[in-house]
SEMIKE-553500 format. One record per residue: x, y, z of N, C-alpha, C in turn. Coordinates in steps of 0.001 Angstrom, whole numbers. Layout:
n_px  n_py  n_pz  ca_px  ca_py  ca_pz  c_px  c_py  c_pz
X  Y  Z  X  Y  Z  X  Y  Z $
...
This chain:
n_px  n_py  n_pz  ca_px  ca_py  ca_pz  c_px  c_py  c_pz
-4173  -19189  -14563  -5383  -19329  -13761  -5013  -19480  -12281 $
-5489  -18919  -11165  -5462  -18880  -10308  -6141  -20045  -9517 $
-5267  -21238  -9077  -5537  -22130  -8153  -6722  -22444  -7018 $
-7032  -23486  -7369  -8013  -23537  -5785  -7612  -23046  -4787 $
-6310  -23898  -4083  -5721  -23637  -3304  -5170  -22047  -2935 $
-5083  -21429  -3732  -4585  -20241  -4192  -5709  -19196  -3264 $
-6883  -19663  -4229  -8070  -18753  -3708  -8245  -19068  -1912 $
-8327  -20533  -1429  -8832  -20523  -423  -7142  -19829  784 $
-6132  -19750  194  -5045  -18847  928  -5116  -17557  1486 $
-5980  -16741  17  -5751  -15821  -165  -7643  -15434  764 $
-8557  -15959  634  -9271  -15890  1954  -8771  -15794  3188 $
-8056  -16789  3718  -7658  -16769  5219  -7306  -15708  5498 $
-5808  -15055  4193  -5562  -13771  4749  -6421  -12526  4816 $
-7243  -12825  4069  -8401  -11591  4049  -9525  -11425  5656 $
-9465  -12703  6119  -10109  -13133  6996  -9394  -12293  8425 $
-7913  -12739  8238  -7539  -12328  9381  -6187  -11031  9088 $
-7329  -10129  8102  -6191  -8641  8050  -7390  -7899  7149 $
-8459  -7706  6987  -8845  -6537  6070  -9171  -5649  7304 $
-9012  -4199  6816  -9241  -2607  7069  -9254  -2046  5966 $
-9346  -1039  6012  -9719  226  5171  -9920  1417  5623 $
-9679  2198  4893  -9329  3425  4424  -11017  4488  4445 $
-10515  8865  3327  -11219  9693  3023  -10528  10909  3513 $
-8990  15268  3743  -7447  15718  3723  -6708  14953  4686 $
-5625  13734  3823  -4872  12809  4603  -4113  13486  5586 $
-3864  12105  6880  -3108  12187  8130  -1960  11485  8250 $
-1062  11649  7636  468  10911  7236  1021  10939  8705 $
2218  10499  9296  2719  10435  10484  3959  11356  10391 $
4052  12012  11217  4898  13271  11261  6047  13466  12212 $
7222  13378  12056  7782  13984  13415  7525  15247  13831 $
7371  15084  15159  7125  16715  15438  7715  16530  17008 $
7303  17894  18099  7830  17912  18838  7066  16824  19781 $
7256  16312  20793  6404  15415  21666  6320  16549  23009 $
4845  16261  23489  4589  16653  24683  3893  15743  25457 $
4247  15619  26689  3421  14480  27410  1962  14803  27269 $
788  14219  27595  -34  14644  27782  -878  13719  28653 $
-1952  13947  29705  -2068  13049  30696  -3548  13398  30824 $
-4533  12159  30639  -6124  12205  31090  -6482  10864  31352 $
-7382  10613  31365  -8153  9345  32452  -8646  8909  31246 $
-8403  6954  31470  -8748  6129  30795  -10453  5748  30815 $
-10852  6332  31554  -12620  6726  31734  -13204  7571  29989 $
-12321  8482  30169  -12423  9587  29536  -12073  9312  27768 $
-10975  8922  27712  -10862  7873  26616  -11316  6994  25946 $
-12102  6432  26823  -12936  5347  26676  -14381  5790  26241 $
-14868  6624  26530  -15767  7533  26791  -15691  8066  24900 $
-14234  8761  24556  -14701  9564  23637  -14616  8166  22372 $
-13853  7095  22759  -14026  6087  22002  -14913  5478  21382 $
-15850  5417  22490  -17254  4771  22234  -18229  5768  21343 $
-17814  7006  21378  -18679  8000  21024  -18530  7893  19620 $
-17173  7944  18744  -16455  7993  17719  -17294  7006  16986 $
-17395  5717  17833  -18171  4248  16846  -19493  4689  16088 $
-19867  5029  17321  -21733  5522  16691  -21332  6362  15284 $
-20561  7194  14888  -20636  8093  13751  -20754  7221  12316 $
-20194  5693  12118  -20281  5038  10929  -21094  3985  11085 $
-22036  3470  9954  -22747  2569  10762  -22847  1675  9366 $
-22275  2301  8318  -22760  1662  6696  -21913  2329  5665 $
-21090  1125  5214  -19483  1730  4284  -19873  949  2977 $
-19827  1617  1984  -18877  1223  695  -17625  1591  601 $
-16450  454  -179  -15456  585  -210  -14944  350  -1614 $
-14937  770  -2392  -14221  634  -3974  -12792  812  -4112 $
-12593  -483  -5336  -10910  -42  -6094  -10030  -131  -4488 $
-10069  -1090  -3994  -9026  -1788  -3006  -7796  -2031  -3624 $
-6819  -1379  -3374  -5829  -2512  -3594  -5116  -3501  -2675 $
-4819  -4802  -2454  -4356  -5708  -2061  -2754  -6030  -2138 $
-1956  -6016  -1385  -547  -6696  -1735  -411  -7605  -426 $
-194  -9246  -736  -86  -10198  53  1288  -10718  -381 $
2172  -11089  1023  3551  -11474  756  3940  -12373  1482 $
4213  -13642  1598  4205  -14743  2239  5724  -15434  2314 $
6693  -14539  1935  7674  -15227  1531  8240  -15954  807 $
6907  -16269  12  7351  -17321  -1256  6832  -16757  -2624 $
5407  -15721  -2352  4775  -15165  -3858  4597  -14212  -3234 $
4399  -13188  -4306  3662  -12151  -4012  2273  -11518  -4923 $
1206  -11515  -3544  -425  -11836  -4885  -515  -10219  -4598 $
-775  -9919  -5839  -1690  -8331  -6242  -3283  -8776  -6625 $
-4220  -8193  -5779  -5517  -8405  -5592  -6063  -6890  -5694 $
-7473  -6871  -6414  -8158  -5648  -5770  -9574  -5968  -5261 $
-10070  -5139  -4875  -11112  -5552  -3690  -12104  -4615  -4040 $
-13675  -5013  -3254  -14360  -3892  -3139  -15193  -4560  -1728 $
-15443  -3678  -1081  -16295  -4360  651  -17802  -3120  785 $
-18549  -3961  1201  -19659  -3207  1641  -19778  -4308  3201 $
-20371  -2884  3796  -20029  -2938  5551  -21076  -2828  5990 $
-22378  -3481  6787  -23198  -2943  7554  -22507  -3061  8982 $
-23073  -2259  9577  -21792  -2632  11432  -22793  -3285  12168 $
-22381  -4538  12671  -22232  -5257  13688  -23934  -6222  12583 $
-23939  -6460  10975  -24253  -7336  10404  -23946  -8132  9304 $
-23240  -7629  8841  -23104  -7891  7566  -21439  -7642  6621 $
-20362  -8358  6507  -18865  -8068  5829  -19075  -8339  4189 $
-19414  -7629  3286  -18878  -8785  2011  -18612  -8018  1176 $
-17143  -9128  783  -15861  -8985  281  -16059  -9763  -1288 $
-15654  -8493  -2218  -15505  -9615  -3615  -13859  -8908  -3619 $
-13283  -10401  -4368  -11765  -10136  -4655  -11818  -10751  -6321 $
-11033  -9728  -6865  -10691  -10023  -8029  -9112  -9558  -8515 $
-8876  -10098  -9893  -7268  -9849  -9582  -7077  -8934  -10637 $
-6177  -8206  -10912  -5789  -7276  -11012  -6030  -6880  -12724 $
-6716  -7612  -13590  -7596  -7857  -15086  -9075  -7266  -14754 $
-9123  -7169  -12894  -10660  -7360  -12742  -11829  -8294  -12993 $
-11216  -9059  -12977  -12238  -10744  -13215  -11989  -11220  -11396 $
-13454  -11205  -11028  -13733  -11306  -9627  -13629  -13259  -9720 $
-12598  -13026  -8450  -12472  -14377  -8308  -13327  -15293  -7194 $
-13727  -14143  -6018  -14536  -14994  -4636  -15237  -14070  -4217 $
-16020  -14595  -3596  -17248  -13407  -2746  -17362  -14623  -1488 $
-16865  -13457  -436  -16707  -13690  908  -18257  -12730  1501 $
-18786  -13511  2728  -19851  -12929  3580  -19620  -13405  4895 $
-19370  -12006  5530  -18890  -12396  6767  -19850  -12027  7645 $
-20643  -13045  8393  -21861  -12784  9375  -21372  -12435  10957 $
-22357  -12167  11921  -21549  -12573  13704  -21329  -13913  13825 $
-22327  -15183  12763  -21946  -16510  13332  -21320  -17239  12388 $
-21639  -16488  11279  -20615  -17377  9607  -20426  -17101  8894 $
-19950  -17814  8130  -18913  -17112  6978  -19315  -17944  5492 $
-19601  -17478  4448  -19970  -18161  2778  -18432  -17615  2226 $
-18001  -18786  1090  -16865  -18222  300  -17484  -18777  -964 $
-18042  -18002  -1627  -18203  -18345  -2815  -16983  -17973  -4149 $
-16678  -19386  -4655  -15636  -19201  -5508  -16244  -19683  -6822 $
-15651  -18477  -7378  -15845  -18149  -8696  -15353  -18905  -9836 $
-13890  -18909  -9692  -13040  -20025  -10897  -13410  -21632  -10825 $
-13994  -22300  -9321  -13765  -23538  -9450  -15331  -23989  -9252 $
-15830  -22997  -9659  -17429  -22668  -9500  -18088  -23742  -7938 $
-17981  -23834  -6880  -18260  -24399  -5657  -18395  -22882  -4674 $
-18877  -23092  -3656  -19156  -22234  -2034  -18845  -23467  -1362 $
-18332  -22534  -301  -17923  -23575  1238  -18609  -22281  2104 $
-19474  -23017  3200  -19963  -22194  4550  -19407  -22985  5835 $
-19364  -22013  6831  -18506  -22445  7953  -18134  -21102  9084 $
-18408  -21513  10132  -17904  -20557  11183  -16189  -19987  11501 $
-16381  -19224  12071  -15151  -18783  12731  -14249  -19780  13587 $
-14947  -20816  14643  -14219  -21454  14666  -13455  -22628  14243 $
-14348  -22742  12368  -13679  -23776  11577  -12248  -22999  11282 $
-12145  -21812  10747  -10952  -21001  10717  -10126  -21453  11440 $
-10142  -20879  13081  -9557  -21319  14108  -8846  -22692  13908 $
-9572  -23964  13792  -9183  -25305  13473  -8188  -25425  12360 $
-8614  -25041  11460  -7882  -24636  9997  -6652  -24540  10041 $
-6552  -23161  11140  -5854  -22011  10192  -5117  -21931  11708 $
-5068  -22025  13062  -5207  -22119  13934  -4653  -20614  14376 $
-5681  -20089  13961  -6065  -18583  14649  -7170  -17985  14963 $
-7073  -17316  15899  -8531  -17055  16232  -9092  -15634  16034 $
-10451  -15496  15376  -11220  -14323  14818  -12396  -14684  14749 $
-13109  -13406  15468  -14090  -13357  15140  -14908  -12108  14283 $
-16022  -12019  14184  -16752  -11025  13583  -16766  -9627  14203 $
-16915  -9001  15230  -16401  -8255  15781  -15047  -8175  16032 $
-14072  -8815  16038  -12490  -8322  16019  -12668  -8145  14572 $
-12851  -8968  13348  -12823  -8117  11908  -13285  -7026  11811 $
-14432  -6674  12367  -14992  -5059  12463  -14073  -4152  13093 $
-13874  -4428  13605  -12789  -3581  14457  -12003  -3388  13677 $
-11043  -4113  13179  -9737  -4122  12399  -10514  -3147  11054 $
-11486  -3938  10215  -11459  -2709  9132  -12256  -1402  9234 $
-12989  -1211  10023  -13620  468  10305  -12231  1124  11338 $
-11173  589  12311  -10235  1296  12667  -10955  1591  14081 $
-12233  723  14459  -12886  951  15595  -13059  78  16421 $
-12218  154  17870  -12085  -1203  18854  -12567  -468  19614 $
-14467  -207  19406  -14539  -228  20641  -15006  -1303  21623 $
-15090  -3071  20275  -15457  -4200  21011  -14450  -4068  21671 $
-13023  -3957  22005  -11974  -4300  22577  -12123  -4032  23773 $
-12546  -2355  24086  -12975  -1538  25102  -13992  -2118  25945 $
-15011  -2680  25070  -16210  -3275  26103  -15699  -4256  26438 $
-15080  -5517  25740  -14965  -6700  26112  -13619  -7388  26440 $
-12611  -6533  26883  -11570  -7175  27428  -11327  -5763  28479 $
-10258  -6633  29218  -9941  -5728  30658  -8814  -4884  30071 $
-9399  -3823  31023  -8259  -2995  31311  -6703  -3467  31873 $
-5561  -3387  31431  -4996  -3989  32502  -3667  -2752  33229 $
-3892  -1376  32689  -3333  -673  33428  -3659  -527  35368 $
-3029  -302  36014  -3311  -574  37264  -4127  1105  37644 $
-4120  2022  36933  -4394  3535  37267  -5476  3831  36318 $
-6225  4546  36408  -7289  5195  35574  -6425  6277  34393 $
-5457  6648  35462  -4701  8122  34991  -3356  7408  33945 $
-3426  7937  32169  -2799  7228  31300  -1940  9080  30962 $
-381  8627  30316  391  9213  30249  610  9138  28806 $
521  10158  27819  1256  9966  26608  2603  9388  26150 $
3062  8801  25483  4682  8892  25222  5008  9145  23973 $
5493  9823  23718  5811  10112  22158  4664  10367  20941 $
3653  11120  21587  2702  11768  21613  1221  10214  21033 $
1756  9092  21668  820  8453  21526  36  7700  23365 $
-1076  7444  23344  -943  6802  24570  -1119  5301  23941 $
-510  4124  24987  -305  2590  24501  -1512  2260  26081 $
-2595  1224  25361  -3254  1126  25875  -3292  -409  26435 $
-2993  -1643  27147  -2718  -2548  27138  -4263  -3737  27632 $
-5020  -4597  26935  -6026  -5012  27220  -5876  -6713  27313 $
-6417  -7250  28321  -6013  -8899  28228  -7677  -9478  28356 $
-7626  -10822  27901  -8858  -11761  28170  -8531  -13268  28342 $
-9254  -13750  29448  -8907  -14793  29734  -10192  -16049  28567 $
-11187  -15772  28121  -12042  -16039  27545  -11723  -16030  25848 $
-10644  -15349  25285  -10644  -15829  24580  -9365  -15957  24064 $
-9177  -16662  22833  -7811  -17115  22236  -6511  -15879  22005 $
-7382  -14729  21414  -6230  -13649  21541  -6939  -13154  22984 $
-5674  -13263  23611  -5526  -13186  24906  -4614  -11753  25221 $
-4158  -10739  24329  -3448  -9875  24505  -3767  -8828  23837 $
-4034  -7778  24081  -4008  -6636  22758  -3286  -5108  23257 $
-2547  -4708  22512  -2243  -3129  22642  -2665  -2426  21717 $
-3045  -1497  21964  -3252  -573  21061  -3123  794  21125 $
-1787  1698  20345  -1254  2826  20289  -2430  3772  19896 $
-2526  4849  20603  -4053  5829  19940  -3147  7410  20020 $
-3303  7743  19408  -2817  9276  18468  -3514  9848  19777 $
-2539  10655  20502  -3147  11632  21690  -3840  12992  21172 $
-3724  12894  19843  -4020  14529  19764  -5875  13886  19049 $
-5833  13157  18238  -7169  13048  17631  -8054  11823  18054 $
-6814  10949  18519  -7786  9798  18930  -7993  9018  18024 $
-7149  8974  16996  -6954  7837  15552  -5953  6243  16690 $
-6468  5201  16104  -5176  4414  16400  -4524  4395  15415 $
-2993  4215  16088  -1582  4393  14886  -1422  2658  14952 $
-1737  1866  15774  -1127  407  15983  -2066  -369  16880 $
-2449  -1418  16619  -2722  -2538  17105  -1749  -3685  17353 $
-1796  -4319  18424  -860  -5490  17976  -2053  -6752  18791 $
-2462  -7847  18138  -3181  -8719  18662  -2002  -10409  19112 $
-2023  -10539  20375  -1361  -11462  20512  -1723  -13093  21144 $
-1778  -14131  20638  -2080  -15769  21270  -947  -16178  22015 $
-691  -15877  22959  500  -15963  23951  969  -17559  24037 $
-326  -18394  23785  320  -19921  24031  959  -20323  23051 $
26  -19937  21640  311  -20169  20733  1743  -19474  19666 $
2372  -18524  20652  3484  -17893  19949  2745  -17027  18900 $
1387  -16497  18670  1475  -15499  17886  924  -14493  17309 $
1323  -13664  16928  1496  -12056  17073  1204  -11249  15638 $
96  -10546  15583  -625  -9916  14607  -983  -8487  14779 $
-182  -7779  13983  -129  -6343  13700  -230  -5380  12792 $
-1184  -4634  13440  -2248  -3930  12517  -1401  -2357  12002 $
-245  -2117  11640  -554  -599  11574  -1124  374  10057 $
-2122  1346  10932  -2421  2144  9731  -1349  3638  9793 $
-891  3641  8592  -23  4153  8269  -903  5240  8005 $
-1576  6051  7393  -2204  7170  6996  -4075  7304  7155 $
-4700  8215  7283  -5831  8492  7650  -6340  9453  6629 $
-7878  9245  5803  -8172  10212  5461  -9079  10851  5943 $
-9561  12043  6098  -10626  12852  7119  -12036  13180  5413 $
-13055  12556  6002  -14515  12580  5750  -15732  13228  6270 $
-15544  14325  5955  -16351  15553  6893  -16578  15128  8162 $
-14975  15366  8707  -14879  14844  10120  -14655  13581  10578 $
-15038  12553  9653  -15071  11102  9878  -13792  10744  9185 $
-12507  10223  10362  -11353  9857  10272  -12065  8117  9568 $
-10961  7843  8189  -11014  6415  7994  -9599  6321  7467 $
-9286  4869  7645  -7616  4014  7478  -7720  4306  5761 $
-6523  4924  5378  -6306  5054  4210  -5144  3576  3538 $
-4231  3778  4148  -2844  2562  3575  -2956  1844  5325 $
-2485  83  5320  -2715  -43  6265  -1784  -1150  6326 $
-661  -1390  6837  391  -2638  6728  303  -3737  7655 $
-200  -4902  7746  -558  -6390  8438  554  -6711  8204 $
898  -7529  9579  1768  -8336  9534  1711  -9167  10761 $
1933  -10822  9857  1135  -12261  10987  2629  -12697  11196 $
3144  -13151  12296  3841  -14229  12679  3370  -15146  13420 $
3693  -16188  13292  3796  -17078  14304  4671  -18242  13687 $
4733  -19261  14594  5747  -20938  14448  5834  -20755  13064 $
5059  -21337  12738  5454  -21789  11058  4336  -20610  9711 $
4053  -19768  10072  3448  -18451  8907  4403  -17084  9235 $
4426  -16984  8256  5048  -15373  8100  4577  -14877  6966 $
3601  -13729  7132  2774  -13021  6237  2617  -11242  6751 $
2644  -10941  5256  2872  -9610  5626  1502  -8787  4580 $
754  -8123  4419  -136  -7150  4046  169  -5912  3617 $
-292  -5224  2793  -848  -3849  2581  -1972  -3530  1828 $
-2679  -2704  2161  -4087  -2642  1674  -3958  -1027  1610 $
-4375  -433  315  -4958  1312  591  -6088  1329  -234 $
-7050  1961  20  -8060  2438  -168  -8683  2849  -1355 $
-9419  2374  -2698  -10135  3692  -3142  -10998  4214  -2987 $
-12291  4382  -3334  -13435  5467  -2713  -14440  4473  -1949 $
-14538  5745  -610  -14993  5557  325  -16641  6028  49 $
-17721  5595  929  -18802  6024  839  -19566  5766  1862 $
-19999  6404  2573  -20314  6586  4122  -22478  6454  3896 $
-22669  6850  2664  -23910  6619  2761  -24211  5647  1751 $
-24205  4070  1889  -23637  3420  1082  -25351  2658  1316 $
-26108  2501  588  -27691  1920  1155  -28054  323  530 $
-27029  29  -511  -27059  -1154  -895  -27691  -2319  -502 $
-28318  -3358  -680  -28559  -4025  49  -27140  -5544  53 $
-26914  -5682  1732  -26198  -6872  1528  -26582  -8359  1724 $
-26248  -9351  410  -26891  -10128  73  -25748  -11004  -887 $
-26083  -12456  -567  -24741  -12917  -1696  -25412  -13959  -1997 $
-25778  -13997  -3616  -26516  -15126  -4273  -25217  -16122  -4893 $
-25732  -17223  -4508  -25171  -18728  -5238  -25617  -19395  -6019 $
-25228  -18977  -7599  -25660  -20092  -9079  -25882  -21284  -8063 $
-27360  -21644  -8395  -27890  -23010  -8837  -26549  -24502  -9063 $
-25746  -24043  -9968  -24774  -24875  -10283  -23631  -25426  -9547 $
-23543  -24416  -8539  -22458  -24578  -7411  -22536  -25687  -6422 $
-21255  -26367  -6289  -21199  -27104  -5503  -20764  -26407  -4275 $
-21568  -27379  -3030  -21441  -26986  -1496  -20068  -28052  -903 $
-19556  -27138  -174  -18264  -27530  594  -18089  -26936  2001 $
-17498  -26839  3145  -17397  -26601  3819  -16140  -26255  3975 $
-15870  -24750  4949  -14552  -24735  5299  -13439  -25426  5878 $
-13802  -26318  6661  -13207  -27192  7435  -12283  -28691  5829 $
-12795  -28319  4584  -12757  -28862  3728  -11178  -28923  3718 $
């Protein structure tokens, strides 16, 4: 049987690493050519890209979490409204659903299944917790593969409009003084405009969270993260991720909604 403790672990990491995944885009050597356009322009086709998804089903997840000490095999299924609604059921690998996560802009329900209780609680009980910082829009971002909160809401910090490929990616560098991740890069595929890498960084705090999606599948036109490898350091965590995909569904009309048996006891995250 899978532990209290167990379950509320294996949240955090879900908290601060799910993405997802529709003829695949594997990473290729090939020849490199520089290539050079304006971070206006980029930005521009970025924002454009967001509008195309607005409502995901996600089936037959698979999960691999590695902490250095166990290693949990999880599978997943997520339904996505954008910019309302995250929820996550995890079950283990028998398929007996163990938690149902709902991730709002201001909070978060974990309803657990084995020890029959829910805990509700914000993002910045996490933070306190867990002492990292996420919010609802950086999770969106991370699992649709779409920063264009990043774009609106942190600075530019190249000094030029005019951005240079290198190794046929351009590295885009963004800072904020407002909030806890205070650092972000993010590598974007010069030819399609996929990101290959994120890296989110807490500079005071020593630490450093990296997103790469390893492969892409194309959805009548609509690029989504197929396999996607997380990996958290900081002082005292070292955690590593992989997540790939099973079926995707772009017209997904479900309604999202997460009911709590009568019987359940209330807890709080901060618990």
């Amino acid at each position: 049987m899978i532990k209290q403790k167990t379950i509320y672990s294996v949240t955090f990491l879900v908290i601060i690493s799910f993405t997802l995944f529709g003829c695949k885009q594997q990473k290729q050597l090939s020849k490199t050519t520089e290539e050079v356009r304006s971070f206006s322009e980029l930005k521009s086709d970025i924002l454009k890209k967001s509008e195309s998804i607005k409502r995901v089903s996600i089936k037959g997840i698979k999960i691999s979490i590695d902490d250095n000490s166990a290693l949990i095999n999880l599978k997943a299924n997520i339904l996505i409204s954008k910019d309302s609604a995250i929820l996550v059921s995890l079950s283990n690998m028998l398929g007996i659903e163990i938690s149902r996560i709902l991730f709002q802009p201001e909070n978060i329900i974990l309803v657990d299944r084995i020890n029959k209780t829910y805990k509700t609680g914000t993002y910045n009980d996490i933070y306190k917790k867990y002492n990292f910082s996420v919010n609802y829009y950086l999770l969106q971002s991370i699992l649709f593969s779409d920063y264009s909160y990043i774009f609106n809401t942190y600075n530019y910090m190249n000094t030029s409009d005019t951005i240079k490929s290198k190794f046929n990616n351009y590295e885009i560098n963004f800072s904020s003084n407002e909030n806890e991740i205070n650092n972000i890069i993010l590598f974007i595929d010069s030819k399609n405009e996929n990101i290959i890498q994120a890296v989110l960084r807490n500079k005071e705090n020593n630490q450093d969270f990296k997103i790469e999606y390893i492969s892409y599948i194309n959805y009548k036109s609509i690029y989504f993260p197929e396999i996607i490898d997380l990996d958290f350091r900081s002082k005292k965590t070292n955690l590593t991720l992989t997540l790939k995909n099973g079926t995707v569904n772009f017209q997904a009309n479900t309604q999202i909604k997460l009911d709590i048996p009568k019987n359940y006891n209330r807890g709080s995250l901060n618990d």
